[in-house]
C-alpha positions as CSV (number, residue, x, y, z in Angstrom):
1,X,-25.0,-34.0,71.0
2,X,-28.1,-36.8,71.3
3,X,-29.1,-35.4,67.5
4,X,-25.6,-35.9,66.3
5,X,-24.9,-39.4,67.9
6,X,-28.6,-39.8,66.1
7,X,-27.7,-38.6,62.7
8,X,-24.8,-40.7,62.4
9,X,-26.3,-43.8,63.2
10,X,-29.0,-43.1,60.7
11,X,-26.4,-42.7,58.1
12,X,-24.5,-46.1,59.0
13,X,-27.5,-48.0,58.7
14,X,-28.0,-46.3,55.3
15,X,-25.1,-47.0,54.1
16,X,-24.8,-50.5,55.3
17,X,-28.6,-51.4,53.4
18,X,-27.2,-50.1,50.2
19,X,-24.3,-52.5,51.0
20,X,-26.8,-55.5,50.9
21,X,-27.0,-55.5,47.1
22,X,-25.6,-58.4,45.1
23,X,-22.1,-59.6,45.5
24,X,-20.4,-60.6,42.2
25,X,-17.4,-62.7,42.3
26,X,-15.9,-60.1,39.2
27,X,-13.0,-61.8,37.0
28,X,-10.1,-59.4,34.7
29,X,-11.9,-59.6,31.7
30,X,-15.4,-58.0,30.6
31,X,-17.8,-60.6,29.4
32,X,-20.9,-60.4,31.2
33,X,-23.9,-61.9,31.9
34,X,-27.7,-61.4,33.3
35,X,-29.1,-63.5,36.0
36,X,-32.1,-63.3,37.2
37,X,-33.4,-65.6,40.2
38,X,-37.2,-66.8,40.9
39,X,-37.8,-64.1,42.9
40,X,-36.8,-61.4,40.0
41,X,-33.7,-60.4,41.6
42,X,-31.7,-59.0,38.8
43,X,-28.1,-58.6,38.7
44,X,-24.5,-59.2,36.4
45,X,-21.4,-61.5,36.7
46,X,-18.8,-60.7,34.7
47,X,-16.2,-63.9,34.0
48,X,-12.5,-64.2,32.4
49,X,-14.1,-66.0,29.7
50,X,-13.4,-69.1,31.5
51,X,-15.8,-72.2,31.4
52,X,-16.5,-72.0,34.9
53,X,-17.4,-68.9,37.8
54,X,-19.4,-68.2,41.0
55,X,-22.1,-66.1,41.9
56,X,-23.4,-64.5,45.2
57,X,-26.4,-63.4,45.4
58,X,-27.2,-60.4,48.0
59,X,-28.9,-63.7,50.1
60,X,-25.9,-65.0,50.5
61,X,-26.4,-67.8,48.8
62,X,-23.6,-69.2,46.4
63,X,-23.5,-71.3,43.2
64,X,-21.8,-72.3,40.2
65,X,-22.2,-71.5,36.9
66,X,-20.7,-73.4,33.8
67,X,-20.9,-71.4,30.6
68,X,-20.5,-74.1,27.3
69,X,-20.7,-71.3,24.9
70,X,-24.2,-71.2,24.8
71,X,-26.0,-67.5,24.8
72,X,-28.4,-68.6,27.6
73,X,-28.9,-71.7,29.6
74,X,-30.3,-72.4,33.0
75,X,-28.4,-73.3,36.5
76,X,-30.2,-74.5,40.0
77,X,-28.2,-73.9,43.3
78,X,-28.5,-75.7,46.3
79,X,-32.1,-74.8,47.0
80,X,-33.4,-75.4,43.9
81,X,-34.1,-72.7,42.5
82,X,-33.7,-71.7,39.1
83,X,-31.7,-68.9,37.3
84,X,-31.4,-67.7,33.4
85,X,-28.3,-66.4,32.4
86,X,-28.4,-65.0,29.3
87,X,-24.4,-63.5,27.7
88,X,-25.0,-59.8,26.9
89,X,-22.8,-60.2,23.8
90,X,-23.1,-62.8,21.3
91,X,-20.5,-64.2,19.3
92,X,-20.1,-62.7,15.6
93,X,-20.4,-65.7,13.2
94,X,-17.2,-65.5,10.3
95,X,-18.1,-69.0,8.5
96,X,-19.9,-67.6,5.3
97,X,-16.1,-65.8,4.5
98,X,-13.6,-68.0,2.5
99,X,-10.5,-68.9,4.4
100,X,-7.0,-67.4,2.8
101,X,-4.5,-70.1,2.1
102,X,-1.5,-69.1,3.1
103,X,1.0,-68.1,2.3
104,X,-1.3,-65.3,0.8
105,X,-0.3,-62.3,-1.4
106,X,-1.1,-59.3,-4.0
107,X,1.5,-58.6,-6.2
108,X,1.9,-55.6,-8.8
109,X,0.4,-56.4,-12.1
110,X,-0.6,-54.4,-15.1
111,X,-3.8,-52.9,-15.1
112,X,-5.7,-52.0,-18.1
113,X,-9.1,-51.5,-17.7
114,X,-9.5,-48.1,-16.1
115,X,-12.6,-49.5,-13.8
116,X,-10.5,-51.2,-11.8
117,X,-10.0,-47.5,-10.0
118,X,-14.0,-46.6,-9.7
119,X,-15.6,-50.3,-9.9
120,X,-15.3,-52.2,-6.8
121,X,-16.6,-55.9,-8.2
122,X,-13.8,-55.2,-11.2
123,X,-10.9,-54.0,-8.7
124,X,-11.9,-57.3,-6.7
125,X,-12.8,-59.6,-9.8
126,X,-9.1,-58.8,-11.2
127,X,-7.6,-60.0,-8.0
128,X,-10.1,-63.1,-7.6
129,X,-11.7,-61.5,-4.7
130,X,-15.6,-62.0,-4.2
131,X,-17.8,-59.1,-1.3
132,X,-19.2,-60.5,0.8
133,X,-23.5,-59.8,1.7
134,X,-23.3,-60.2,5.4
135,X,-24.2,-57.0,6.8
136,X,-22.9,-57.9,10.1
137,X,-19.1,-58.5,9.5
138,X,-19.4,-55.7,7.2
139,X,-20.3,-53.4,9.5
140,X,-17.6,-54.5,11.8
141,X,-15.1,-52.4,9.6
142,X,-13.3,-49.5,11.5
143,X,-12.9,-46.4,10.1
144,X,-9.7,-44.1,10.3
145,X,-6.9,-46.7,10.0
146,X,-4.2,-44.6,10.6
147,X,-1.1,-45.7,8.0
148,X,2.6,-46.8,9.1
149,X,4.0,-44.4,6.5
150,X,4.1,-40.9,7.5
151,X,4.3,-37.6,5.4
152,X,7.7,-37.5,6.8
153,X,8.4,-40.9,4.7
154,X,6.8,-39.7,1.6
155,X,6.3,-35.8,1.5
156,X,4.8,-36.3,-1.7
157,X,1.5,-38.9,-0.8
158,X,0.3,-39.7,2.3
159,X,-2.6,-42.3,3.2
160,X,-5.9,-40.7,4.1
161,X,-8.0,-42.9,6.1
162,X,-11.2,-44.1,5.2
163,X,-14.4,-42.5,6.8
164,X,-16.8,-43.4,4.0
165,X,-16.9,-39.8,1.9
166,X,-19.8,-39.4,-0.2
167,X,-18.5,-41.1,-2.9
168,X,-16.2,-43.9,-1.1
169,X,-17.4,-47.4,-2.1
170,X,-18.3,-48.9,1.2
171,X,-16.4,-51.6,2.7
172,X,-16.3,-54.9,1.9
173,X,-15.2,-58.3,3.7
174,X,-13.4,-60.5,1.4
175,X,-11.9,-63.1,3.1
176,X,-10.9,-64.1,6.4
177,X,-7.2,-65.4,8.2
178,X,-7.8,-67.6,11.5
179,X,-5.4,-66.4,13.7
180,X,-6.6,-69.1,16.5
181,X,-10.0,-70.0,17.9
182,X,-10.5,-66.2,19.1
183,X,-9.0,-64.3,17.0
184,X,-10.0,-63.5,13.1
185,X,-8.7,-61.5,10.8
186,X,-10.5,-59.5,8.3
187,X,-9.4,-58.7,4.7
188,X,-11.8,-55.9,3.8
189,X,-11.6,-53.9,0.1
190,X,-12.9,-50.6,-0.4
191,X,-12.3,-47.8,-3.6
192,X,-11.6,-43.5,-1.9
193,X,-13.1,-40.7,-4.0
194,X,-10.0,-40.2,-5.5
195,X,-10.0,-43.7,-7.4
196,X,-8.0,-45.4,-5.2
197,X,-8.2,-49.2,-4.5
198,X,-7.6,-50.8,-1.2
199,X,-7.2,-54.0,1.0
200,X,-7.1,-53.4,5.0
201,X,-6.9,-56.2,7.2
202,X,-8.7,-55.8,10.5
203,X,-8.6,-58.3,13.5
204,X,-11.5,-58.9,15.9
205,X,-12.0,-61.2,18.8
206,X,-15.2,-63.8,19.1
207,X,-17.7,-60.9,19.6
208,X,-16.5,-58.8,16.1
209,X,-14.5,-56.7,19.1
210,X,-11.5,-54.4,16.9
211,X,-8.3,-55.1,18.0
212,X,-6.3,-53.8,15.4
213,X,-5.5,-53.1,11.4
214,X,-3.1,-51.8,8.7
215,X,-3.5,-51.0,4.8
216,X,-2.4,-53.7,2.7
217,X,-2.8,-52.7,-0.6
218,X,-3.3,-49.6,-2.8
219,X,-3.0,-48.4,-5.7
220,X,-2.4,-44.8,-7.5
221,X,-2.7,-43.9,-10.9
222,X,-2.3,-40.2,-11.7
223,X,0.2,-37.3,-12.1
224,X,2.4,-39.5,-10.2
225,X,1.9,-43.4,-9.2
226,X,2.1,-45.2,-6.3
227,X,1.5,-49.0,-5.5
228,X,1.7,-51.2,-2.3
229,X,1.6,-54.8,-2.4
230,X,1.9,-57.9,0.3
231,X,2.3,-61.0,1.1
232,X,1.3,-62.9,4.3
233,X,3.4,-66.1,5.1
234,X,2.1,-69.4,7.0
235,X,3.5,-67.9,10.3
236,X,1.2,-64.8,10.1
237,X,4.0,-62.3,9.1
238,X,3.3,-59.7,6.3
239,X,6.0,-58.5,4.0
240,X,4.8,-55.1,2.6
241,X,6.7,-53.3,-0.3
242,X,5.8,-49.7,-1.2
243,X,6.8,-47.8,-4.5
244,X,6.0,-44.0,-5.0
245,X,7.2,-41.8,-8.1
246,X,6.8,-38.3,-9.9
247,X,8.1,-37.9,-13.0
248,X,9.5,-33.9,-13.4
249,X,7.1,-32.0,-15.3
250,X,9.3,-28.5,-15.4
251,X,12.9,-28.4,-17.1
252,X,14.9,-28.4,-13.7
253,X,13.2,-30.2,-11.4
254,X,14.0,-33.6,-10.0
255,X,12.2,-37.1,-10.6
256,X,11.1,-38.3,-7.0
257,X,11.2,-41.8,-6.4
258,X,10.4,-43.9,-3.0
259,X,10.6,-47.4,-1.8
260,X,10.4,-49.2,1.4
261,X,9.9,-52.6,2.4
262,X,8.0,-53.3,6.0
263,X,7.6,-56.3,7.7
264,X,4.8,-57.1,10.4
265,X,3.6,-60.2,12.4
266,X,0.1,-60.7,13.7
267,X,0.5,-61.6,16.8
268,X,-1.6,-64.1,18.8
269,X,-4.0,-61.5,20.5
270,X,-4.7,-59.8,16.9
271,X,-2.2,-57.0,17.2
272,X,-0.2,-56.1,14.2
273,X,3.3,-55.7,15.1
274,X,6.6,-54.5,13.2
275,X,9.1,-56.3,13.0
């Protein structure tokens, strides 16, 4: 019975020493932060993304720290003594991409030049679209948009999504729609294998986080011919038309036609939502 009383005191007193670690005063949201005192204690606050939030170190001890949007800067508490807090995730810098005046749109025109289907700087040069060089947004694109028109809309072509085939042009950023101070949205341009041109919009929060995207614009140019154009209004809402058509090749069959009009809103958050 004496080793059993024994044992689970042992235990307790384990249990309560890994207790003694740090104590973080943890918010809803996930931005976080390293701090590390003078004597090298190391732990992480996470905050709401608010300007202001408290620590407790596994002494007890309590202070404030006041984030002004700087990636590291110093605090003392009561005592003193020093800490670093350094943000784990920097902000992703959008200022080198043109801002779209809205209202903003693409519209069907003729095309003549047959590298407008395989030539991304002619697909964007007819549409007075420029890529951008910054690696960084760039590589914020997100593969395998899904589109809002299923095969049950149009048996006859559906949208793959991108995943950068061997001979997809990669993606470029074009411009950029600030949804508020947050939130930015992306217009990216890309060519598939198939020669087919393309404008996505993605939106991302302050650290190039996705939130969410759609498929603008295409356009088709083969046995049959397809083409989807847009136009985004002052109030962030997106009119998108989509036209689709076969021409009958054999006596009796049937010329298939489809249209269809969609209207979405980009919300405040970044989410694209029908309307």
């Amino acid at each position: 019975m004496k080793e059993i009383i024994l044992f689970l005191l042992l235990a307790a007193n384990f249990i309560a020493c890994k207790q003694n670690t740090n104590s973080i005063d943890k918010k809803t949201e996930k931005e976080e932060f390293t701090v590390t005192n003078s004597e090298k204690e190391e732990f992480t606050v996470t905050n709401s993304e608010k300007e202001e939030f408290t620590v407790t170190n596994s002494e007890k001890e309590e202070f404030t720290v006041t984030n002004s949007e700087k990636e590291e800067f110093t605090v003392t508490n009561s005592e003193k003594e020093e800490f670093t807090v350094t943000n784990s995730k920097k902000e992703i810098s959008f200022d080198d991409l043109e801002e779209v005046l809205l209202p903003f749109c693409i519209k069907g025109s003729y095309v003549k030049d047959d590298l407008y289907y395989v030539d991304i700087d002619k697909f964007l040069g007819f549409h007075k679209l420029k890529k951008s060089l910054n690696k960084e947004v760039n590589a914020l694109f997100h593969k395998g948009t899904i589109d809002f028109l299923t095969y049950k809309d149009n048996p006859f072509y559906e949208l793959i999504p991108y995943r950068q085939n061997e001979f997809d042009t990669p993606p470029f950023a074009t411009k950029k729609i600030q949804i508020s101070d947050s939130i930015t949205s992306i217009l990216y341009a890309y060519i598939i294998e198939d020669g087919e041109p393309r404008v996505e919009l993605q939106t991302f929060d302050k650290q190039g986080n996705y939130i969410d995207s759609i498929i603008l614009y295409y356009r088709l140019a083969d046995e049959c011919s397809g083409e989807r154009t847009f136009c985004i209004d002052k109030n962030f809402k997106i009119k998108i038309q989509t036209e689709f058509g076969c021409t009958a090749i054999e006596k009796d069959d049937e010329d298939f036609n489809f249209e269809q009009t969609d209207t979405f809103k980009i919300t405040e958050t970044g989410k694209i939502v029908k309307q």
